[in-house]
MIGUSE-162647 format. One record per residue: residue in one letter; y negated, x, z negated of N, C-alpha, C, CB in turn. Coordinates in steps of 0.001 Angstrom, whole numbers, plus 500000, padded with zeros to 6 digits. Each point is the difference from the previous one (the first is absolute). Glycine has a CB too. Example, Ala and Ser with C-alpha at 12.3 -4.5 7.8 and 13.67 -1.06 7.14 Angstrom:
BEGIN
<rec code="a" n_py="505690" n_px="513190" n_pz="492200" ca_py="498810" ca_px="499110" ca_pz="500000" c_py="498800" c_px="500900" c_pz="500000" cb_py="501173" cb_px="498108" cb_pz="498754"/>
<rec code="s" n_py="497777" n_px="501542" n_pz="501966" ca_py="498810" ca_px="500820" ca_pz="499940" c_py="498910" c_px="499230" c_pz="499270" cb_py="500628" cb_px="501184" cb_pz="502145"/>
***
This chain:
BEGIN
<rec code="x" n_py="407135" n_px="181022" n_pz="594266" ca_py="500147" ca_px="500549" ca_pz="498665" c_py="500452" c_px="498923" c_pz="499026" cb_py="498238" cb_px="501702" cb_pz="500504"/>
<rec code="x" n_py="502496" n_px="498525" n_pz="498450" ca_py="500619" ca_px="499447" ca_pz="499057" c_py="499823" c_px="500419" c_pz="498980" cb_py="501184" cb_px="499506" cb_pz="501130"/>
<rec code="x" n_py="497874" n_px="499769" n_pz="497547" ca_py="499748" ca_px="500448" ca_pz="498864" c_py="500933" c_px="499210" c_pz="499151" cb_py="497673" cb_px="500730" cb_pz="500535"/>
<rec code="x" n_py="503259" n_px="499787" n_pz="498221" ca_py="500539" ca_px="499596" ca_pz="499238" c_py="499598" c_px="500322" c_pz="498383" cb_py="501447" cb_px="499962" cb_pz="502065"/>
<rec code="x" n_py="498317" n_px="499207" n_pz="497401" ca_py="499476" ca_px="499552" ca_pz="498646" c_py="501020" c_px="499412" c_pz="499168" cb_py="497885" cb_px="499592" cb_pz="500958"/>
<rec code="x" n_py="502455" n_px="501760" n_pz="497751" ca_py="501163" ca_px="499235" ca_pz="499168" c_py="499301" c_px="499698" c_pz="498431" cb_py="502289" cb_px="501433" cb_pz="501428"/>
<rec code="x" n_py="498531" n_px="497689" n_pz="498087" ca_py="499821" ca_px="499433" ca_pz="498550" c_py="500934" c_px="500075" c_pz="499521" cb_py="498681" cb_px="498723" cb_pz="500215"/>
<rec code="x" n_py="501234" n_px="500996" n_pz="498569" ca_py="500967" ca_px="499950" ca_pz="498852" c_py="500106" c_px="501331" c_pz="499402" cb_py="501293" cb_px="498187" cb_pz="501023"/>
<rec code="x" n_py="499574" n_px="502584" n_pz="498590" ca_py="500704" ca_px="500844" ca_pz="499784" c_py="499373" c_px="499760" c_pz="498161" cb_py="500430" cb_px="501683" cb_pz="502921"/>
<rec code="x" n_py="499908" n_px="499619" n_pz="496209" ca_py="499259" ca_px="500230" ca_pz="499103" c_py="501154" c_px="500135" c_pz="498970" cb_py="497734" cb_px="498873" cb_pz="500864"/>
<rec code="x" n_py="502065" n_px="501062" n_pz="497810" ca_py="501496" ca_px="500243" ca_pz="498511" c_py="500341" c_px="499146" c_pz="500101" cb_py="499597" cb_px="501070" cb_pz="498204"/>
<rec code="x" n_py="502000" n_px="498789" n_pz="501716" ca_py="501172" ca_px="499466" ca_pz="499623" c_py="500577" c_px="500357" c_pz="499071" cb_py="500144" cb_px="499656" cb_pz="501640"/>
<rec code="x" n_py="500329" n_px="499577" n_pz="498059" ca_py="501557" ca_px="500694" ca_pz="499212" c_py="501152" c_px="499893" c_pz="500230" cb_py="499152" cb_px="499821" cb_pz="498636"/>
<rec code="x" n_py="501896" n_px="500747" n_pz="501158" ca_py="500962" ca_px="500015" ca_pz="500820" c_py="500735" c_px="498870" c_pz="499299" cb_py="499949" cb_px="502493" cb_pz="500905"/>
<rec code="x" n_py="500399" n_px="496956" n_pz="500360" ca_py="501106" ca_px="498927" ca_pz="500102" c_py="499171" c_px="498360" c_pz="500135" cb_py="501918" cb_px="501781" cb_pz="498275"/>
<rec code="x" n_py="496452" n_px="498884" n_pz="502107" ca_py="499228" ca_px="498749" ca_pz="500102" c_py="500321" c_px="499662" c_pz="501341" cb_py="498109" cb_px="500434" cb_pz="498378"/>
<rec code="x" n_py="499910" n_px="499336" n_pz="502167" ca_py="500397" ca_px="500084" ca_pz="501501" c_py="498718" c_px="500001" c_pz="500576" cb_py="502229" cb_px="498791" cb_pz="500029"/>
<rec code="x" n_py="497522" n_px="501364" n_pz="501223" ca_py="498604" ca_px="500181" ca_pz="500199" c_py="500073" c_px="500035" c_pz="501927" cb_py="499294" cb_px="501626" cb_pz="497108"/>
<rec code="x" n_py="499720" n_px="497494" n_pz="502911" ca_py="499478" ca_px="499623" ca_pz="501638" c_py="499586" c_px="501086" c_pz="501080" cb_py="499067" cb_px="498046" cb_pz="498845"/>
<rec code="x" n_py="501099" n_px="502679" n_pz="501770" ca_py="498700" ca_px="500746" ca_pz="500939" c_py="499960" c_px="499254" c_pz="501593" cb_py="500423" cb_px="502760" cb_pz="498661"/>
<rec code="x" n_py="497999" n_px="497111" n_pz="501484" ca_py="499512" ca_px="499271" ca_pz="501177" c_py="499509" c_px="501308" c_pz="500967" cb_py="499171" cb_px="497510" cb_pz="498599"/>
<rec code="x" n_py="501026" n_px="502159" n_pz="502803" ca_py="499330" ca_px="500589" ca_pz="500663" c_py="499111" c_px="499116" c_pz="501621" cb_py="501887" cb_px="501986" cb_pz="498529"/>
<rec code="x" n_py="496676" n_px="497962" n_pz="500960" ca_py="499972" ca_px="498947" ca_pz="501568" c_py="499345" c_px="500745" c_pz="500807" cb_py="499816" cb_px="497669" cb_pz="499233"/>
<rec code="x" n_py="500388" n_px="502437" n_pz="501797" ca_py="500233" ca_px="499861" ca_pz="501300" c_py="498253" c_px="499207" c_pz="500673" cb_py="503371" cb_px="499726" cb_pz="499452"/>
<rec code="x" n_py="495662" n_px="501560" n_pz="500944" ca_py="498776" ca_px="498968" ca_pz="501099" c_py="499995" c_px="501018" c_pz="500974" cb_py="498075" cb_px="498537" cb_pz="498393"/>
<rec code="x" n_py="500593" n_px="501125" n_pz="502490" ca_py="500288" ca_px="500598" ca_pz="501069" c_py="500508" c_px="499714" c_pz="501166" cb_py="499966" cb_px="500900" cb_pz="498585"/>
<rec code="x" n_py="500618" n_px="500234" n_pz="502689" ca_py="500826" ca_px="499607" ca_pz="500723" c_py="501459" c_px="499105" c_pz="499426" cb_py="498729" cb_px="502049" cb_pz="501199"/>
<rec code="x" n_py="501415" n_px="496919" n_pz="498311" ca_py="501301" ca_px="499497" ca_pz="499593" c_py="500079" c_px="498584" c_pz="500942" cb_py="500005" cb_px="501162" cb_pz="497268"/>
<rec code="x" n_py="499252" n_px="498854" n_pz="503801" ca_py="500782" ca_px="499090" ca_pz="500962" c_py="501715" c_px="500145" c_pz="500480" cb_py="497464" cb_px="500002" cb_pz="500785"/>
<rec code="x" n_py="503039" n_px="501145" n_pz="498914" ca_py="501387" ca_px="500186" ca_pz="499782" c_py="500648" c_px="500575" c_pz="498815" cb_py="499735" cb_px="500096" cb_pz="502096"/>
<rec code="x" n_py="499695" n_px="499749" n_pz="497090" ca_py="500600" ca_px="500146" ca_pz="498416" c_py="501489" c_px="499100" c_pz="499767" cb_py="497197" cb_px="500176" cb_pz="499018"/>
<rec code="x" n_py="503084" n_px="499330" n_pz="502149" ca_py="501528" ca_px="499304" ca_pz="499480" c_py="501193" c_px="500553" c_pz="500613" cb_py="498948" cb_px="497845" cb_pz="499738"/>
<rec code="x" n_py="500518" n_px="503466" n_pz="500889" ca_py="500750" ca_px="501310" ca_pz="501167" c_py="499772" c_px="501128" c_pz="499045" cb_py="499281" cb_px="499268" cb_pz="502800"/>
<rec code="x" n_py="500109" n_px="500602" n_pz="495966" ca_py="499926" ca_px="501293" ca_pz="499642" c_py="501260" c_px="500658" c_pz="499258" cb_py="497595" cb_px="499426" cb_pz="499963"/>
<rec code="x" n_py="502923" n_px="501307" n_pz="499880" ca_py="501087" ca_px="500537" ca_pz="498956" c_py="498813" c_px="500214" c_pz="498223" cb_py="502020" cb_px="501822" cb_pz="502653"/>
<rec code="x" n_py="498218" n_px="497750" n_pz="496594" ca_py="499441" ca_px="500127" ca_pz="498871" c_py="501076" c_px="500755" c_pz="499044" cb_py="498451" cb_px="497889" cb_pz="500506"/>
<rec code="x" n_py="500903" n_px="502974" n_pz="498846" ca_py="500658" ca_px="500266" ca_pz="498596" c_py="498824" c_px="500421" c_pz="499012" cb_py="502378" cb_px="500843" cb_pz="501068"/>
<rec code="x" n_py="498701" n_px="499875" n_pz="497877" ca_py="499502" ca_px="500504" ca_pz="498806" c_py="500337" c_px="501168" c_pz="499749" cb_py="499937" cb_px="498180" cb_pz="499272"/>
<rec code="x" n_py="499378" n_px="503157" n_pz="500229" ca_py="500450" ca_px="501373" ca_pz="500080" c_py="498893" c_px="500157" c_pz="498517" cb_py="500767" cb_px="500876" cb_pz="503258"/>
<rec code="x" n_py="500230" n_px="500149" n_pz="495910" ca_py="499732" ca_px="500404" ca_pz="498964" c_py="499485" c_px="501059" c_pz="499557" cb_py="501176" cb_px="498841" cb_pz="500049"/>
<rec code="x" n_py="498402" n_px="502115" n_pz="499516" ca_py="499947" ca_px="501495" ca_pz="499388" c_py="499679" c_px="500113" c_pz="498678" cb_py="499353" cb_px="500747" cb_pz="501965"/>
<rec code="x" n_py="501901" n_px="499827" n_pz="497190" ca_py="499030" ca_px="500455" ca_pz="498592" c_py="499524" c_px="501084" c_pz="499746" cb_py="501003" cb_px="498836" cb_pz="499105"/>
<rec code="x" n_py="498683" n_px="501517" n_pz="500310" ca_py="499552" ca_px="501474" ca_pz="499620" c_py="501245" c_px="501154" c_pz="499646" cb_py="497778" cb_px="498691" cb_pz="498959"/>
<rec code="x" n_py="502126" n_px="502532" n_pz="502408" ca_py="500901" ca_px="500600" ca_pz="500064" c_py="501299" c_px="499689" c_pz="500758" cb_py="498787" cb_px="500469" cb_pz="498251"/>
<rec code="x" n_py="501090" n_px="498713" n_pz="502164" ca_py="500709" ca_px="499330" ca_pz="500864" c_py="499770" c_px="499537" c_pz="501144" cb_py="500543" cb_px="499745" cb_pz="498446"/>
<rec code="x" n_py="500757" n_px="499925" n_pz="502611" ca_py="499762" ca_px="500676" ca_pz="501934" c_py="499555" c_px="498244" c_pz="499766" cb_py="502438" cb_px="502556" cb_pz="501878"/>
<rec code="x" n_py="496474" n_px="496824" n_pz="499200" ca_py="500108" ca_px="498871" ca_pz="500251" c_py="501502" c_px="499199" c_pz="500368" cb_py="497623" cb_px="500789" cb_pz="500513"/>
<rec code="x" n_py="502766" n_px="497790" n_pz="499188" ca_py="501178" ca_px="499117" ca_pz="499962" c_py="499700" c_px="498451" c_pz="500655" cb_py="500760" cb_px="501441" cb_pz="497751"/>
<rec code="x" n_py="499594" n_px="498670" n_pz="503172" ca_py="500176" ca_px="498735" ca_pz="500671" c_py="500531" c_px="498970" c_pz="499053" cb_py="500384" cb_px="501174" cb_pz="502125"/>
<rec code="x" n_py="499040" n_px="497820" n_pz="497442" ca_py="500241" ca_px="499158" ca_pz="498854" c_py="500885" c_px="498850" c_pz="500818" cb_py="497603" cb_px="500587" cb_pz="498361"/>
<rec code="x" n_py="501920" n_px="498878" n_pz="502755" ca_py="500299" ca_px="499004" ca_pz="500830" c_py="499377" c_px="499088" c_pz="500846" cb_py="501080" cb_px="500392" cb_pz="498648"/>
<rec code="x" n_py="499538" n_px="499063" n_pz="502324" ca_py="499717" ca_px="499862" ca_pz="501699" c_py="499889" c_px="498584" c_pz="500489" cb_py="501374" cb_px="502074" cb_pz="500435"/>
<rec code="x" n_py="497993" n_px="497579" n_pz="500113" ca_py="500112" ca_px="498471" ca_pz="500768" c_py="499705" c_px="500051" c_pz="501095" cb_py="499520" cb_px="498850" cb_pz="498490"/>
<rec code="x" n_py="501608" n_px="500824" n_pz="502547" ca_py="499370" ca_px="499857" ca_pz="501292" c_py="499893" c_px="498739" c_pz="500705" cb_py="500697" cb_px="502039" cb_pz="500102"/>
<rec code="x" n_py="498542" n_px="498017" n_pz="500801" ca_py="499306" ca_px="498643" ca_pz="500547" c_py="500764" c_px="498708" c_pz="500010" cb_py="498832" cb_px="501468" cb_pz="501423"/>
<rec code="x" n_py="502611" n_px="499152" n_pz="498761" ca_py="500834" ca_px="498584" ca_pz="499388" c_py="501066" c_px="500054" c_pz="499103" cb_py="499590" cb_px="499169" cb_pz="501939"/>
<rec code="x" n_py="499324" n_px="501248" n_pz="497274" ca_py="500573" ca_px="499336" ca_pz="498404" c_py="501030" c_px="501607" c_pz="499698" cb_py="500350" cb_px="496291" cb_pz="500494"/>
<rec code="x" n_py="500266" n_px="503987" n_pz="499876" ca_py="501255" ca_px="500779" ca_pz="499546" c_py="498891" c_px="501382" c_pz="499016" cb_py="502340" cb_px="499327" cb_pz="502772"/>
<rec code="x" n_py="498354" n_px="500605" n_pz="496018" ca_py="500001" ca_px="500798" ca_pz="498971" c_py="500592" c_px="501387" c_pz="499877" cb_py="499864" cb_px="497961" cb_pz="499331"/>
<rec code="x" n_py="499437" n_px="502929" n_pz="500020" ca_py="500731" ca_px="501280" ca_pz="499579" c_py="499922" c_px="500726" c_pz="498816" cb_py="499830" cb_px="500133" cb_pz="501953"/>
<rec code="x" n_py="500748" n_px="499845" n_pz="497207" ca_py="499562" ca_px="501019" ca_pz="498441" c_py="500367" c_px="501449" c_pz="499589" cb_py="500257" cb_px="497908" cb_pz="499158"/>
<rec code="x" n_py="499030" n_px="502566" n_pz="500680" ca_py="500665" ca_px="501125" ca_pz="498718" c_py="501108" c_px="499875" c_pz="499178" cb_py="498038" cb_px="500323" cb_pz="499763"/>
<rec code="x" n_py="502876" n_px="500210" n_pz="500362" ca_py="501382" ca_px="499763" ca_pz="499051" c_py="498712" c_px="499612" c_pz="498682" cb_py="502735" cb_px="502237" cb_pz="501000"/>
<rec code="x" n_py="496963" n_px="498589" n_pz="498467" ca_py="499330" ca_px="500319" ca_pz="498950" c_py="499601" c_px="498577" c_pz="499313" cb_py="499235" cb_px="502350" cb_pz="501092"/>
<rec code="x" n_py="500310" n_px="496998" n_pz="500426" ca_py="499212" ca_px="498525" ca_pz="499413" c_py="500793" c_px="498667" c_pz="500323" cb_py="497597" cb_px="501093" cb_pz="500463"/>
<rec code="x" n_py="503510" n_px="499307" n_pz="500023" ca_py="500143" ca_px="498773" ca_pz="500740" c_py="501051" c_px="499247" c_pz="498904" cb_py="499570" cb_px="501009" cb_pz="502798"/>
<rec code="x" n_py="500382" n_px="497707" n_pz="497013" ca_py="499968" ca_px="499023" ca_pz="499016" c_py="499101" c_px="499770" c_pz="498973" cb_py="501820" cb_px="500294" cb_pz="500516"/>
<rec code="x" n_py="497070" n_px="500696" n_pz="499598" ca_py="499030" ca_px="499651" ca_pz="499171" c_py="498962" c_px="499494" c_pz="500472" cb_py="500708" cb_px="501350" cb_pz="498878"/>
<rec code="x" n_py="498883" n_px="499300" n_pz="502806" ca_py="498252" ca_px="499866" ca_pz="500030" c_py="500400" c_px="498939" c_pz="501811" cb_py="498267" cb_px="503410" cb_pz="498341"/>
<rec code="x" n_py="500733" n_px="495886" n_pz="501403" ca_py="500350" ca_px="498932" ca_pz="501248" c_py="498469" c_px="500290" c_pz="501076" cb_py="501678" cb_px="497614" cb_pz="498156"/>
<rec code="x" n_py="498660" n_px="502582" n_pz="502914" ca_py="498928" ca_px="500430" ca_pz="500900" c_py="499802" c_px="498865" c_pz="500703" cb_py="500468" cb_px="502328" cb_pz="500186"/>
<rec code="x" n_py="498370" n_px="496780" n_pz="500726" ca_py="499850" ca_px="498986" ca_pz="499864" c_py="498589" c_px="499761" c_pz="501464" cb_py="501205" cb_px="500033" cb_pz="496854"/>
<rec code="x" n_py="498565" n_px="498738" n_pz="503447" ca_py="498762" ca_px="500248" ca_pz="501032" c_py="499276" c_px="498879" c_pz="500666" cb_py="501183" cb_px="501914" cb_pz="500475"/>
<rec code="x" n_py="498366" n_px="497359" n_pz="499697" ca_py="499334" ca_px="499139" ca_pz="499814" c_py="498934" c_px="500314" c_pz="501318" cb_py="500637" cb_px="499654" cb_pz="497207"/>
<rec code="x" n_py="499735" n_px="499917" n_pz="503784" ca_py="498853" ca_px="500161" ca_pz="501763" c_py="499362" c_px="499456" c_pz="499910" cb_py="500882" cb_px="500212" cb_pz="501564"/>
<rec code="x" n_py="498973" n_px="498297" n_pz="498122" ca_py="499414" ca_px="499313" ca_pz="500117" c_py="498811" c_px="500697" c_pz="499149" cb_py="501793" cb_px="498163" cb_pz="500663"/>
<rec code="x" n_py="497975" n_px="502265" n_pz="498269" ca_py="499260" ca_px="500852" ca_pz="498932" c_py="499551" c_px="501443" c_pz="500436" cb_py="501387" cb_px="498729" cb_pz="498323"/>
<rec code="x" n_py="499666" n_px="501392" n_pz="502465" ca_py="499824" ca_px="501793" ca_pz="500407" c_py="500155" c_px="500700" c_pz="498780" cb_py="498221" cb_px="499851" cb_pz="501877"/>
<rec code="x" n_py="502522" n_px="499863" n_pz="497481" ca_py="500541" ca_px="500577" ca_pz="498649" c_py="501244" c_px="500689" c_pz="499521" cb_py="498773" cb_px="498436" cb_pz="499770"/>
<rec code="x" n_py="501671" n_px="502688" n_pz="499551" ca_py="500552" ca_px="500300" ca_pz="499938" c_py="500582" c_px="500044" c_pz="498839" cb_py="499216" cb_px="500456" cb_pz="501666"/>
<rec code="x" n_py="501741" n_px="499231" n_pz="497488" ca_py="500664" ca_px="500254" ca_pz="498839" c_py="500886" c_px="500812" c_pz="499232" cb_py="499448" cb_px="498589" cb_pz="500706"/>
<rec code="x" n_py="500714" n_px="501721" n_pz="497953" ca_py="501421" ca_px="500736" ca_pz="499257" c_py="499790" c_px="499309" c_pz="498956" cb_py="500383" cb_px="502437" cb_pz="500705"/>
<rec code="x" n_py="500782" n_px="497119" n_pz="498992" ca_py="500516" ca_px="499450" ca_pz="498505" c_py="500762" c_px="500875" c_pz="499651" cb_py="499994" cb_px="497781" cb_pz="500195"/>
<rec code="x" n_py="499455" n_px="502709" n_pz="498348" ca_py="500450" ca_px="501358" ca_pz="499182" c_py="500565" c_px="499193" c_pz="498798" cb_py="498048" cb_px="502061" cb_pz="500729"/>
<rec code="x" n_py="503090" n_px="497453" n_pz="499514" ca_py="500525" ca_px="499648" ca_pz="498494" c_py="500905" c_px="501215" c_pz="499579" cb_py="500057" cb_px="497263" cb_pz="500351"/>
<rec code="x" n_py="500144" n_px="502398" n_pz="498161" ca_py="500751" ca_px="501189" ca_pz="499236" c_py="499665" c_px="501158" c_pz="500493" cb_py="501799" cb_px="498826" cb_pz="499545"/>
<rec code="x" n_py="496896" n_px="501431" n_pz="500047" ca_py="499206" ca_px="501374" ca_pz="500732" c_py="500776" c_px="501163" c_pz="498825" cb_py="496918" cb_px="498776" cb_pz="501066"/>
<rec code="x" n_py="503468" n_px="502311" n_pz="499230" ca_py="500130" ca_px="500846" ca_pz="499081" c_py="499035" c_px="501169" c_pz="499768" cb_py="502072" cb_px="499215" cb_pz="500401"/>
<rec code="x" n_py="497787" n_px="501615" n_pz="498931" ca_py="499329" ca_px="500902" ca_pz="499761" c_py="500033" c_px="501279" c_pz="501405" cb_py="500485" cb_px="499086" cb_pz="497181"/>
<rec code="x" n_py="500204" n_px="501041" n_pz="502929" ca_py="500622" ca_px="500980" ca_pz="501380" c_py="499045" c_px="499166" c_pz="501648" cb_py="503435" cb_px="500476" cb_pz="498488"/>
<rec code="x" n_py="496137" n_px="498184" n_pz="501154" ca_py="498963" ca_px="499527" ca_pz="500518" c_py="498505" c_px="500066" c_pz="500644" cb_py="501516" cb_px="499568" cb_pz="498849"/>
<rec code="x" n_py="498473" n_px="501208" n_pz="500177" ca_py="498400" ca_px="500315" ca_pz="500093" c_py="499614" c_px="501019" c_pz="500484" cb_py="499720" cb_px="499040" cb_pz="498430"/>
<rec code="x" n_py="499455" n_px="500403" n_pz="502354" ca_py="499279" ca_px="501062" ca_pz="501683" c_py="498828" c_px="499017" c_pz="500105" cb_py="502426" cb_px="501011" cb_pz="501933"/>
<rec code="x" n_py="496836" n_px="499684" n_pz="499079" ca_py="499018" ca_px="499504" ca_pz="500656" c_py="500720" c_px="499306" c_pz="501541" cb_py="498153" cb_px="501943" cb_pz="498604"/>
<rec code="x" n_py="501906" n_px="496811" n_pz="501722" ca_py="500744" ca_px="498872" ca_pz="500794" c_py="498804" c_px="500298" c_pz="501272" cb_py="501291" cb_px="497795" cb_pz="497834"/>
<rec code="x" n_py="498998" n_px="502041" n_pz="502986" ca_py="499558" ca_px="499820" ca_pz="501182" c_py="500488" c_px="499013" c_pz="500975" cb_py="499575" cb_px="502006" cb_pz="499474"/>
<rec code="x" n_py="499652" n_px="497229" n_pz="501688" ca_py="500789" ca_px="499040" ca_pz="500736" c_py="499662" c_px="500804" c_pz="501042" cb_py="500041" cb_px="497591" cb_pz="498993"/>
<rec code="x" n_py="500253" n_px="502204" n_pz="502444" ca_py="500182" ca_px="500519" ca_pz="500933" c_py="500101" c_px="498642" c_pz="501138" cb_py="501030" cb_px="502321" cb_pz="498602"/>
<rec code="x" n_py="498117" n_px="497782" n_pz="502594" ca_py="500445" ca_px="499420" ca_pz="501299" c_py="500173" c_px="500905" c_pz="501133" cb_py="498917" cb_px="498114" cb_pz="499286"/>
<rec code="x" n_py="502327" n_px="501545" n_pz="501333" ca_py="500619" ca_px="501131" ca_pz="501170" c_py="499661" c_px="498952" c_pz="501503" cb_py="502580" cb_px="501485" cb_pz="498194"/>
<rec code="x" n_py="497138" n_px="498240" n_pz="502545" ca_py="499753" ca_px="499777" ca_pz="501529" c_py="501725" c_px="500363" c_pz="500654" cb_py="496793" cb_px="500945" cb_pz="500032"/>
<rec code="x" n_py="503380" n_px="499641" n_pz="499656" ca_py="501256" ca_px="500678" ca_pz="500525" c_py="501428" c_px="500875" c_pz="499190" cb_py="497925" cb_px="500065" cb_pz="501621"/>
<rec code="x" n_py="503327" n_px="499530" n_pz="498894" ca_py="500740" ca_px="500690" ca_pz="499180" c_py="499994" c_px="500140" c_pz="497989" cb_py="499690" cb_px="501046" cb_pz="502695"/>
<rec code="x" n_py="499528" n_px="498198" n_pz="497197" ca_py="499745" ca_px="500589" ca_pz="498230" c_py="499349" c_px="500892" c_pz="499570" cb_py="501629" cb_px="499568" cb_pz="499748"/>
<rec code="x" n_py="497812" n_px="501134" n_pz="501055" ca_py="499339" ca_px="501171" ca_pz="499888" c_py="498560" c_px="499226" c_pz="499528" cb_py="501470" cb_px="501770" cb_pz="501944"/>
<rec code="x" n_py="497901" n_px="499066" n_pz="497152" ca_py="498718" ca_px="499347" ca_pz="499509" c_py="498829" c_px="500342" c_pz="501194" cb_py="500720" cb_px="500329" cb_pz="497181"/>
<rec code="x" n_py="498603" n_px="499074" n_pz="502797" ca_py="498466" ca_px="500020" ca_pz="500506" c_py="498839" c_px="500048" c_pz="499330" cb_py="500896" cb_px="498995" cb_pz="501289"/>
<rec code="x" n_py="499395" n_px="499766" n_pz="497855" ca_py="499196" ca_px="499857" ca_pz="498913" c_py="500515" c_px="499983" c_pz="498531" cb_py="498863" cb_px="498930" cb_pz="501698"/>
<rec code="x" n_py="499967" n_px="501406" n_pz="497583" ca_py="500718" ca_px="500045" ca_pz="498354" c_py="498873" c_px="498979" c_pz="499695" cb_py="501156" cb_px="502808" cb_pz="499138"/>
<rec code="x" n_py="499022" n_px="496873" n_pz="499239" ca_py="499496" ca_px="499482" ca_pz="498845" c_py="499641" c_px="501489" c_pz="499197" cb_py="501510" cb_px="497418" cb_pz="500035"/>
<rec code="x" n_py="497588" n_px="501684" n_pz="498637" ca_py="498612" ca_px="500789" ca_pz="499611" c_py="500889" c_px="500331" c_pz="499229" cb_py="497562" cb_px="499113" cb_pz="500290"/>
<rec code="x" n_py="503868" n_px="500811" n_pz="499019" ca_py="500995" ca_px="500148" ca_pz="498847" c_py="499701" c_px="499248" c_pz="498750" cb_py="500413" cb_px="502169" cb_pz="500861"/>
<rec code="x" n_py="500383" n_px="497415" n_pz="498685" ca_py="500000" ca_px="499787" ca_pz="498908" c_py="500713" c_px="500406" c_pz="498443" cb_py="499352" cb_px="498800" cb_pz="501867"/>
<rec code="x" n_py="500253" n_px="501965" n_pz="497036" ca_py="500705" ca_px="500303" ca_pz="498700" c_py="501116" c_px="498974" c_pz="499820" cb_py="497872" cb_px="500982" cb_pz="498920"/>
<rec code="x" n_py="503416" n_px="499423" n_pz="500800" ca_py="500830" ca_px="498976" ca_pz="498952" c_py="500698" c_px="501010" c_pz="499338" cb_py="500407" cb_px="497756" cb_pz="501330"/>
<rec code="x" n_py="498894" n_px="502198" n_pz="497570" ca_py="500799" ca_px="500229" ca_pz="498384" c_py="500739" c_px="499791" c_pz="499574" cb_py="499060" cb_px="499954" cb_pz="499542"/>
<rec code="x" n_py="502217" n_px="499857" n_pz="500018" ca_py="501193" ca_px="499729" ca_pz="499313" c_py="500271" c_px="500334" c_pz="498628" cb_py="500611" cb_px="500176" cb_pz="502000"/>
<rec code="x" n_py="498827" n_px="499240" n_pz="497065" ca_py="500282" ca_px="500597" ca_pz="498444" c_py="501331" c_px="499490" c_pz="499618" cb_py="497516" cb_px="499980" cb_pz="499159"/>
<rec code="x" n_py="503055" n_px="500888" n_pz="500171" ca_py="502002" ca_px="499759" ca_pz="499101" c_py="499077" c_px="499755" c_pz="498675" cb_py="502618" cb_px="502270" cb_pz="501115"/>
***
């Protein structure tokens, strides 16, 4: 089993910027095989794959986000990252991280976290 525990999130304003952590205990004797991302939902809205890291290194974004939010990961930590710069208002959901064992597909989630976006 793999429990994931995120931080950060919380108000911004747009065009600031803001951290979200997710670590990683548990089974993570192979946490550096895992596919990690970030998946979104706001209210009224279908969940959104925010973006992807797989075990080596290679990245994936959301049109939506990509030049803004930097996804990120740290094994040695068992940690997982997003750098949300120039967050916009169209932003704000409840963030989730995700570890997949396989294919990308999740296994495990995070507890979510709020990010707010005030214009």
């Amino acid at each position: 089993q793999v429990q994931l525990v995120q931080s950060g999130g919380g108000s911004v304003q747009a065009g600031g910027s803001l951290r979200l952590s997710c670590a990683a205990s548990g089974s993570t004797y192979s946490y550096r095989t895992y596919c990690m991302g970030w998946i979104r939902q706001a209210p009224g809205k279908p969940r959104e794959g925010v973006a992807t890291i797989k075990s080596d290194g290679s990245t994936s974004y959301a049109d939506s986000v990509k030049g803004r939010f930097t996804i990120s990961r740290d094994n040695a930590k068992n940690t997982l990252y997003l750098q949300m710069n120039s967050p916009k208002a169209e932003d704000t959901a409840m963030y989730y991280c995700a570890a997949a064992l396989y294919d990308c597909a999740p296994n495990y989630w995070g507890q979510g976290t709020q990010v707010t976006v005030s214009s």
